[in-house]
C-alpha positions as CSV (number, residue, x, y, z in Angstrom):
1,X,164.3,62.7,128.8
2,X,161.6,65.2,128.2
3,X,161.0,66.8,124.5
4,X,159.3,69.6,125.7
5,X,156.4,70.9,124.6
6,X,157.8,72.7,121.4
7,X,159.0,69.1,120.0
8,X,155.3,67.9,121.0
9,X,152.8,67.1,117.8
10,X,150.6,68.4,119.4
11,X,152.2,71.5,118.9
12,X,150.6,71.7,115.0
13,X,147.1,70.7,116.6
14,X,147.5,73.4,118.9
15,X,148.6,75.8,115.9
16,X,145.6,74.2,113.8
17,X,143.3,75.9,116.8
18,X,144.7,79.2,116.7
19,X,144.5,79.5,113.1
20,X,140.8,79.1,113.2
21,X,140.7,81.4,116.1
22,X,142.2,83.7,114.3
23,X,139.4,83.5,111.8
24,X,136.3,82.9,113.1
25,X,133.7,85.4,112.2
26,X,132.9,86.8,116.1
27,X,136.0,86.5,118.2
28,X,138.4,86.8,115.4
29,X,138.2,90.8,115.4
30,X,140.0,90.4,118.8
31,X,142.0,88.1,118.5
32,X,143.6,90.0,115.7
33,X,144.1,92.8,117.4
34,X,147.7,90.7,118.8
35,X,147.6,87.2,116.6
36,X,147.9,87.0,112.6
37,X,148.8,83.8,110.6
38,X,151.8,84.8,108.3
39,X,152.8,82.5,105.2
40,X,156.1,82.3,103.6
41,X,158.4,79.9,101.8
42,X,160.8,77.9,103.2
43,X,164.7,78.8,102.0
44,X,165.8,75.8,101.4
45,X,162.4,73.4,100.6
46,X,161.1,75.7,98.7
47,X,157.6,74.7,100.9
48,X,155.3,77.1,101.5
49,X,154.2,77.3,105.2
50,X,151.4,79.5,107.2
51,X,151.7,79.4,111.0
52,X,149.8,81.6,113.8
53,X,152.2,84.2,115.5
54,X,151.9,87.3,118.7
55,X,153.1,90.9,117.2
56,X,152.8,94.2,118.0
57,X,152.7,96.7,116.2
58,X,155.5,99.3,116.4
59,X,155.1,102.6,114.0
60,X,155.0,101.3,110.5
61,X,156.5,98.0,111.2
62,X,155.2,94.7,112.5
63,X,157.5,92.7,115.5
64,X,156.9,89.6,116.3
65,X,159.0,88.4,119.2
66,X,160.0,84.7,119.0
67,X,159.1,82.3,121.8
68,X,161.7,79.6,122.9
69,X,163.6,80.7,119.7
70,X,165.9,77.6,119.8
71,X,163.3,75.1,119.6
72,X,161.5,77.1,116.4
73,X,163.1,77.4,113.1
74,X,160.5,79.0,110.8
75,X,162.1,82.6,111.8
76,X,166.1,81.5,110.5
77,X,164.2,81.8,106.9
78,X,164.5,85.8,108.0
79,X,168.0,85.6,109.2
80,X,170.8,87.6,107.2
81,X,169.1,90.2,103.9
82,X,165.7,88.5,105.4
83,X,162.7,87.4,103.0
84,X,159.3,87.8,102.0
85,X,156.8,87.2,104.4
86,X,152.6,87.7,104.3
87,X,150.6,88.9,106.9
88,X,147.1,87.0,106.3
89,X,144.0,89.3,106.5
90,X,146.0,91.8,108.4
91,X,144.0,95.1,108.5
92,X,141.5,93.2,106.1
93,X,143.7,91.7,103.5
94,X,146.8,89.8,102.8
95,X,149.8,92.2,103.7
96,X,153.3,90.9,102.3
97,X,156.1,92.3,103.4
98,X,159.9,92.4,104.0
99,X,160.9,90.6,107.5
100,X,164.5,90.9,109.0
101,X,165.1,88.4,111.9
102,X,167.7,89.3,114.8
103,X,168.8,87.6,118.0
104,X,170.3,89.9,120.9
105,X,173.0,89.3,123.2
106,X,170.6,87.8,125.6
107,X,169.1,85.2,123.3
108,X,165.6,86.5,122.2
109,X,164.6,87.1,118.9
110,X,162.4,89.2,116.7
111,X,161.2,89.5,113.7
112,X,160.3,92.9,112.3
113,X,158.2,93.0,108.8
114,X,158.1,96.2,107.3
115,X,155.0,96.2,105.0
């Protein structure tokens, strides 16, 4: 039976890549313009974890829409009251803010930070 690509290692290689991406002098301005890296701490670890992540902005808030939600779990640490989350270099510096995660009645989830 096939993981998937989601259950794949190479997933975090992949991730790895996109993180530097994200911050390499030259293409890293436009790359930000629909990628940041957000850090937060895991619920029930206690670990602290950074992983590169789509969003758009909408108003004051920032959405990030979840991907094959049911293979991730980093976004159930937003479920419920939500948590802390940071935005790295966002705008220029390290935006931390409150993110609410929510699941419609077709499946997909976001997660909006309000920062």
């Amino acid at each position: 039976m096939s993981r998937g690509i989601f259950d794949s290692p190479v997933v975090g290689l992949i991730n790895a890549g996109a993180a530097r991406v994200i911050d390499a002098p030259i293409i890293g301005s436009l790359v930000r313009r629909s990628m940041v890296v957000i850090r937060y701490t895991g619920r029930r670890s206690g670990k602290t974890f950074e992983t590169p992540v789509n969003y758009q902005r909408r108003g004051g808030a920032v959405v990030i829409r979840v991907m094959a939600p049911d293979k991730k779990t980093w976004w159930r640490n937003f479920t419920g009251d939500g948590g802390s989350l940071t935005l790295r270099e966002f705008d220029g510096a390290d935006r931390t803010g409150h993110a609410v995660a929510r699941r419609d009645d077709r499946g997909r989830v976001t997660v909006t930070v309000t920062v």
